[in-house]
C-alpha positions, 0 to 999 in steps of 0.5 A: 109888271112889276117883280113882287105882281108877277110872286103875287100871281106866282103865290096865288097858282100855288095856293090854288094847286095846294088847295087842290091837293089838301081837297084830295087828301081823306084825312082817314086815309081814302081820298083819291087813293081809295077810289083806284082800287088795287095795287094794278092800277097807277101804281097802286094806293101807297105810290098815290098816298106818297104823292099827295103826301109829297105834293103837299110838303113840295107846295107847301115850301115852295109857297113859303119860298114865295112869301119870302122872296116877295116880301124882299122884293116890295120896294114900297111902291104900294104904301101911303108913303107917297098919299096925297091926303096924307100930305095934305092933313101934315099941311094942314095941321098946324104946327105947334111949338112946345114951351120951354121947360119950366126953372125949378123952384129954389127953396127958400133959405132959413 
């Protein structure tokens, strides 16, 4: 397996789990940290909004991260650079030779 498959896989987990915190998230300020009540459960409504909050932007860079270090990684191995059909359309076609750039006409002396 090859080192830009395996920051694919790695790309696509993060994805999911940011998608998974985002879904979480009320944009009014509810969401998860609505549902546990008072401040005597887990820690209370502000230490869960500063989680979500904090997984969010941790998700966020590291997804980043992986973008970048899977763009550096690609050796190009997937492209059309090697396609047979690209090479067989180059032999095919044929070739055609430019002509030769025209003199410039001299004017006539009077």
């Amino acid at each position: 397996m090859s080192t830009f498959s395996i920051f694919l896989v790695l790309i696509t987990i993060v994805c999911f789990l940011l998608i998974i915190v985002v879904m979480v998230q009320n944009p009014k300020g509810g969401g998860l940290s609505s549902s546990l009540g008072g401040s005597t459960q887990m820690g209370g409504v502000q230490k869960t909004t500063d989680f979500l909050d904090k997984s969010t932007w941790t998700l966020a860079t590291v997804l980043i991260v992986l973008i970048i270090l899977s763009s550096l990684s690609f050796t190009g191995s997937l492209s059309d650079a090697n396609s047979k059909l690209i090479n067989e359309k180059e032999a095919a076609a044929p070739k055609t030779v430019a002509p030769a750039p025209a003199k410039p006409m001299e004017t006539p002396k009077k």
